[in-house]
N, C-alpha and C positions, 0 to 999 in steps of 0.2 A: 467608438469601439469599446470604451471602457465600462457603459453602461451594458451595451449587449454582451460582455464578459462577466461581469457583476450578476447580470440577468439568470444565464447559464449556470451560472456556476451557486447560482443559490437553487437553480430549477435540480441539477445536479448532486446537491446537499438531502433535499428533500425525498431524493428517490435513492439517497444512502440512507437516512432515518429509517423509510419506508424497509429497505434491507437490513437493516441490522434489527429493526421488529422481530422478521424471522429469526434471528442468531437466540432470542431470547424462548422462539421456541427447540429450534434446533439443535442448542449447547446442551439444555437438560436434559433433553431426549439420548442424546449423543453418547453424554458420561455416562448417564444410570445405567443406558443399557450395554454398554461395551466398557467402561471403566477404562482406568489410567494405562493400564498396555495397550489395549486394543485402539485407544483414543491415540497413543503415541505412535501405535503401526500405521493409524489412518495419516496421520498429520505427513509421518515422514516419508510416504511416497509422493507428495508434493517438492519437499529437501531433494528427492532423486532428480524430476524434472528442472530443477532452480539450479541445480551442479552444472548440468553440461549448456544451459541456455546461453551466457555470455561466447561461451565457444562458439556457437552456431549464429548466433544473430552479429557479431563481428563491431557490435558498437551503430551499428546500419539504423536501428529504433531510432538513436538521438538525431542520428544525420539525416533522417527521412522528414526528422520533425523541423529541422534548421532549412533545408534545403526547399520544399516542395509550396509552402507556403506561401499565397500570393503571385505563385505562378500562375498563366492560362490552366482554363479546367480541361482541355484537351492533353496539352503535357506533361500534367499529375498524373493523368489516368497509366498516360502511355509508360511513365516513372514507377509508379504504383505497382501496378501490372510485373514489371522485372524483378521490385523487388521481393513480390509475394510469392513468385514462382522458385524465387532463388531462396528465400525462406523455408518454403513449404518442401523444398529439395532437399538442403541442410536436414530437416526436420525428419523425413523417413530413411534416410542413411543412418543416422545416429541409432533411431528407434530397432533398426534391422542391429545394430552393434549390442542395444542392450538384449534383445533376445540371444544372442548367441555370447554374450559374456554374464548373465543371467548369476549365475552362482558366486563367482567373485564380488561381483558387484553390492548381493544379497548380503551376504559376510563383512561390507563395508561400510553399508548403511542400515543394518539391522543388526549388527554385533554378532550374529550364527546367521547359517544357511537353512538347510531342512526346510521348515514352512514356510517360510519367509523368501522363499528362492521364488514362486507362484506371482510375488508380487511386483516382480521386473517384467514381464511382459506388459501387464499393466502399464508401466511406469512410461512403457515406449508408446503406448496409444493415448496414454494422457499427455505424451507431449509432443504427439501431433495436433490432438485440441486445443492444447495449448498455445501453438504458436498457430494457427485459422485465427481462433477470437484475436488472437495481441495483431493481427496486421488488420483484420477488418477493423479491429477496433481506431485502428492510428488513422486509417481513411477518415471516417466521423472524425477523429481530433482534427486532422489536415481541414475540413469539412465545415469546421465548429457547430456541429450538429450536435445539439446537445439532449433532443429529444432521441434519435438512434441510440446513442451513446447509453443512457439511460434507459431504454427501451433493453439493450445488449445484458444488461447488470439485471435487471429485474425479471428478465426469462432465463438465467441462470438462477437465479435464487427460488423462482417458483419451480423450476426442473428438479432443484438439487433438496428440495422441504418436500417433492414430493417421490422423490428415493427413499429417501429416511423415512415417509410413511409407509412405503412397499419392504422394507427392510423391516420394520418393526412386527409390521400384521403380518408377513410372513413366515416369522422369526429367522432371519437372515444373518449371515455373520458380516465382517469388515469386509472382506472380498470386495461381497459381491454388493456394497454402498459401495467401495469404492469405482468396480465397475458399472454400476449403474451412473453413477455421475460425471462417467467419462462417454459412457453414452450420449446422456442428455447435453452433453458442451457438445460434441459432435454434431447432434440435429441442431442446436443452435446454430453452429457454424456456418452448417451447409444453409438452415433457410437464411441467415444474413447475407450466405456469397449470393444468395438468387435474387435479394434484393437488391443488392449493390448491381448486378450485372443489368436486372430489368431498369436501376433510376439511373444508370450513367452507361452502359452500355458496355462490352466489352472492347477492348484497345491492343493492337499487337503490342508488346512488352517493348519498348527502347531500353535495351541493358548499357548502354552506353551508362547511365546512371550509378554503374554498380561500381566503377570504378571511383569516381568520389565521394561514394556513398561509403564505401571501405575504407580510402584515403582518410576520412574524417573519422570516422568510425574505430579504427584499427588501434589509435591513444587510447580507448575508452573501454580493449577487453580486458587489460589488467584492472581498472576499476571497474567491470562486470564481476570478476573470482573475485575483488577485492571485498564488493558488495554483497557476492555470496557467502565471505567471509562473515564477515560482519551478524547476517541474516542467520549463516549456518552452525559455525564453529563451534558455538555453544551447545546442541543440539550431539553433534556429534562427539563434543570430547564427556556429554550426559550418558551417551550410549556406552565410551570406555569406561567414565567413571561412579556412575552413578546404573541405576535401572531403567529399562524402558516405562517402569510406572512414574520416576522420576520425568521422564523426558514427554510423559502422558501430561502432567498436571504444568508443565512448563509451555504445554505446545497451548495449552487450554490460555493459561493465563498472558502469555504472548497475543494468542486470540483477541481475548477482550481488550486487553491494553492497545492493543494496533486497531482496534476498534475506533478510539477517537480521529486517530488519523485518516483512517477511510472514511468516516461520515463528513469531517469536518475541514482537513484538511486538502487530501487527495480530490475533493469535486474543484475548488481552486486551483491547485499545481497542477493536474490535466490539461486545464485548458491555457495553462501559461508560458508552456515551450515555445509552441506553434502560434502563438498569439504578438509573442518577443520578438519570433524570427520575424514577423511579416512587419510588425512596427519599426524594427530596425533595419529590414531589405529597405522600407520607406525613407528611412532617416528619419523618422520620430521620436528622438530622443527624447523629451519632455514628457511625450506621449508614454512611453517607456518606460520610464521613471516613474508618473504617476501610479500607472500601475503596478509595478513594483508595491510602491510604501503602502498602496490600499492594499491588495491582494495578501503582503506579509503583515501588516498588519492586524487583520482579519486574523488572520492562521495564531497570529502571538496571543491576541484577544479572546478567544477560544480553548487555545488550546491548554494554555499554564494553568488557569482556573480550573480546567478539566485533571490536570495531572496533579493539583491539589487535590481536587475530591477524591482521586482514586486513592491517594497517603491515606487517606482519613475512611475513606469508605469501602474500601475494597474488600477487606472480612464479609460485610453483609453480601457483598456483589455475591462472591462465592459460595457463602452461604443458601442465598437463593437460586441458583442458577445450578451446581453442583453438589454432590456428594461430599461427605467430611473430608474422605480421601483427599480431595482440592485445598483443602480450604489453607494448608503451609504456605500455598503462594500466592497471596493476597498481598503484601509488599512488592510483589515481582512486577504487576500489574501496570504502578504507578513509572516503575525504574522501566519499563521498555517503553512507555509510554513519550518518556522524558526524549529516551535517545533517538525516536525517530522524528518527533520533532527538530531536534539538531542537523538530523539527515534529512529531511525536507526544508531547512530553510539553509542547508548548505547548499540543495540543490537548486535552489533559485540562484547563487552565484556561481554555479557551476554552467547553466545555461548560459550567463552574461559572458564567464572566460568562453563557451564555444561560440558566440554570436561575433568575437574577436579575434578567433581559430585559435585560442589559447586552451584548449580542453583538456591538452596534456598534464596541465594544471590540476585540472578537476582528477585524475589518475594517480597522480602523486600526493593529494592529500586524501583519497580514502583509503591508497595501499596504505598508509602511514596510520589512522585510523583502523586498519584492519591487522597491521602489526601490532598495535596496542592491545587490541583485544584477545590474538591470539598469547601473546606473553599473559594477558591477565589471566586468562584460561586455565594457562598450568597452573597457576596460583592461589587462584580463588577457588576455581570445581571442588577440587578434592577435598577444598575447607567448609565452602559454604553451598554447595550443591547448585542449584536453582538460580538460588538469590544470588550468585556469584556469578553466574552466566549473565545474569539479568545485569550488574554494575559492572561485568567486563565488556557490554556490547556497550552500554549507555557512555563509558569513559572510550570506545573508541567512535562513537560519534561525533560525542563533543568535541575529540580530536579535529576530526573532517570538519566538520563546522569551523572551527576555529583557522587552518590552513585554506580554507575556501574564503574564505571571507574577507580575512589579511589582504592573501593573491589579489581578490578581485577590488578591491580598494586600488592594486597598485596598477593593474593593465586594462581596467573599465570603468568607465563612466557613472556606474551608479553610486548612490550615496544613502549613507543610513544617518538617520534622529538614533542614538540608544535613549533619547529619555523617555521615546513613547513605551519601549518593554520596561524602562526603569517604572513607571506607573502602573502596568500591568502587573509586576510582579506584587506590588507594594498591597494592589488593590484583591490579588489574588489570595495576599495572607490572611489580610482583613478575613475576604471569605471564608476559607480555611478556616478561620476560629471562631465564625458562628457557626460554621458547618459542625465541627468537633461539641462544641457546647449544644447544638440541637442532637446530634446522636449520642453523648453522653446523658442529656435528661429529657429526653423524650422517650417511654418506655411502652412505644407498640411494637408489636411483631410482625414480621417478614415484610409484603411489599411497603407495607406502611410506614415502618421501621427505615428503609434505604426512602424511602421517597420522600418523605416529610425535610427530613436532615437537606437533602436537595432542591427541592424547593424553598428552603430560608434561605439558601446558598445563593440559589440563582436570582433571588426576587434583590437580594442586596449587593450583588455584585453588578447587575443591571442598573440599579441604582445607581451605585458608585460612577459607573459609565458615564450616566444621564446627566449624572450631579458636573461630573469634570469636564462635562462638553466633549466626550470621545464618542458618545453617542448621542448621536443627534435625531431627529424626526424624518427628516429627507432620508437619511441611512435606510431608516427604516421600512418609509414608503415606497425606498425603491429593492430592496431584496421582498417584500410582499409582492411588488407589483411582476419582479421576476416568478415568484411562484406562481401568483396566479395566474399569469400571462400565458406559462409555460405547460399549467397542467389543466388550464380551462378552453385555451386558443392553440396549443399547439405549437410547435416548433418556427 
């Protein structure tokens, strides 16, 4: 199981690279032509839909992934089935609410109504696409299909590069991208529900399910607002104190920063919920474990070296990709960068507390975490704008991190090395200062300027690897053989 996880999850990486290719045409298309308000109005109808989700999904996401796992493929279905219909229920009552509270709403998360009132109806048809893709998508996870899954990611991204082409040659405004891309998630939707119905067929619903689905689930909506917290707060106290051009060039740099985490991270944490649960229904603890230290290891290994280069490179990022208007929050990059990292490797011991029905755990260290952030909020915005936001969410991560991790040392089984990130870090600085010393006297411009400085980076950081025995040849031969496997043979 660990190798057809490793497999996936590098097939998974690959067809995040492949996605964020587009982000490199899409960002600069994006700012030039709409700039920092317009770029802030687009971003924050997504913040609308991310408010009321924890409400409506009931925590049911995590329990559907703990639960359904290594069950008969008849019983998922019949499990499945209840709880997409109970989702997809949740989803157009709420939407019916934001049409008719439409201008208060507008006022809340746009600082004025007037123009901005147009884009809550919106907000209610993007989060009925929204939650279609999030439960077909859980199926594939349930599934460990990693080609679907993959497949789901890369027909939104070619739908959503070819809005912005029709927005542009049409001369279009934010609307109606935004409507266009709520379009295009919808026809995704529906041809995935046609797939899934013609490869597994359709199953009356047993809601029996819903009631432990809830039960488990129900610890886990205060750390849904907690995590919207977390995600949102900043955004919003930008809105009270700072400008929407302010909360433009924050949503942008957020963008790129949360960027390593989607390529690099998130194609691993995906497949590690629903991977845990079926290892541990098993009693495979070793098995468990194993995967564990490889899977965060990997994430540690990637990720710190990457949120070094952002310290050190991120001016040029911005420089190339955006307008001067951006270029203030080029430190901001590296610091959201940091914090979600903490939030992703908290969340692997937040999986281990619910595999033990201690979730309530995983609840009380991101409220705690989200109260940290929120104090810094008042503190830093009004001081340091941006970059305040940016080291008020990263120090309420760290928090969660820190409270998750303790907890689960004391009520699970798993176990951590700290000297393997003690060497990543050490090996990371190294980097860092030939990175700083190639783009301090290396004097080309634009792409050759960021990529040169990155390429010394990367060629002696792989080294260092090589040299300490962290990376080995097998390693190697076998995320190659995941790719190729996966993009030459198929799923």
């Amino acid at each position: 199981m660990s190798r057809l996880f490793f497999r996936n999850a590098a097939f998974l990486t690959m067809v995040e690279i492949i996605l964020k290719l587009k982000g490199f045409i899409f960002i600069p298309l994006l700012t030039r032509y709409f700039g920092t308000i317009n770029y802030g109005v687009w971003s924050q109808v997504g913040i609308v839909v991310s408010t009321v989700t924890p409400l409506l999904i009931l925590g049911t996401d995590s329990a559907i992934l703990r639960y359904l796992p290594g069950r008969p493929l008849l019983e998922q279905r019949r499990y499945f089935s209840a709880w997409m219909v109970f989702l997809i229920g949740s989803a157009l009552l709420c939407s019916t609410l934001f049409v008719f509270l439409q201008r208060p709403l507008a006022v809340l998360f746009f600082g004025e109504s007037g123009e901005y009132t147009k884009y809550m109806p919106l907000a209610a048809f993007s989060l009925l696409s929204t939650f279609a893709l999030t439960t077909l998508r859980n199926w594939y996870r349930i599934q460990n299909s990693a080609k679907i899954y993959g497949f789901i990611s890369l027909a939104q991204a070619v739908f959503g590069l070819a809005t912005l082409l029709i927005v542009l040659v049409r001369h279009l405004g934010v609307y109606q991208l935004v409507l266009l891309n709520i379009i295009a998630d919808l026809l995704v939707a529906v041809w995935l529900f046609g797939y899934m119905m013609i490869h597994y067929g359709i199953q009356k619903p047993d809601f029996t399910i819903l009631s432990c689905l809830i039960k488990f689930g129900l610890p886990l909506v205060p750390a849904g607002y907690a995590m919207w917290g977390l995600n949102t707060l900043g955004r919003l106290f930008l809105v009270k104190y700072s400008t929407l051009a302010d909360l433009g060039i924050y949503s942008l740099c957020f963008t790129l920063g949360y960027m390593i985490i989607q390529v690099f991270v998130n194609p691993i944490w995906n497949l590690f919920p629903n991977t845990a649960a079926e290892l541990y229904n098993q009693r495979k603890q070793n098995e468990l474990q194993q995967l564990f230290n490889k899977s965060v290891g990997i994430i540690i290994a990637i990720a710190l070296p990457s949120i070094v280069g952002l310290f050190i490179m991120g001016d040029r990022i911005l420089g190339l990709l955006a307008t001067p208007d951006f270029s203030r929050g080029a430190s901001v990059m590296a610091i959201i960068t940091l914090g979600y990292l903490f939030h992703m490797l908290s969340s692997y011991f937040d999986v281990a507390l619910g595999l033990v029905h201690r979730q309530y755990f995983s609840t009380l260290s991101i409220i705690t975490g989200a109260l940290c952030t929120l104090a810094l909020n008042f503190i830093l915005i009004p001081r340091l704008s941006i970059l305040g936001a940016a080291i008020a969410s990263a120090i309420g991560f760290s928090v969660q991190f820190t409270m998750s991790y303790c907890i689960a040392m004391v009520y699970t089984e798993l176990r951590v090395d700290i000297r393997f990130p003690g060497k990543i870090v050490a090996y990371s600085v190294l980097m860092g200062l030939l990175v700083w010393v190639a783009a301090r006297y290396i004097a080309v411009p634009r792409v050759a300027g960021l990529m040169l400085p990155v390429i010394v980076g990367f060629l002696a950081y792989v080294s260092l690897l090589y040299v300490s025995g962290v990376l080995t040849p097998s390693m190697m031969r076998t995320a190659w053989g995941g790719i190729r496997g996966r993009l030459f043979k198929g799923a």
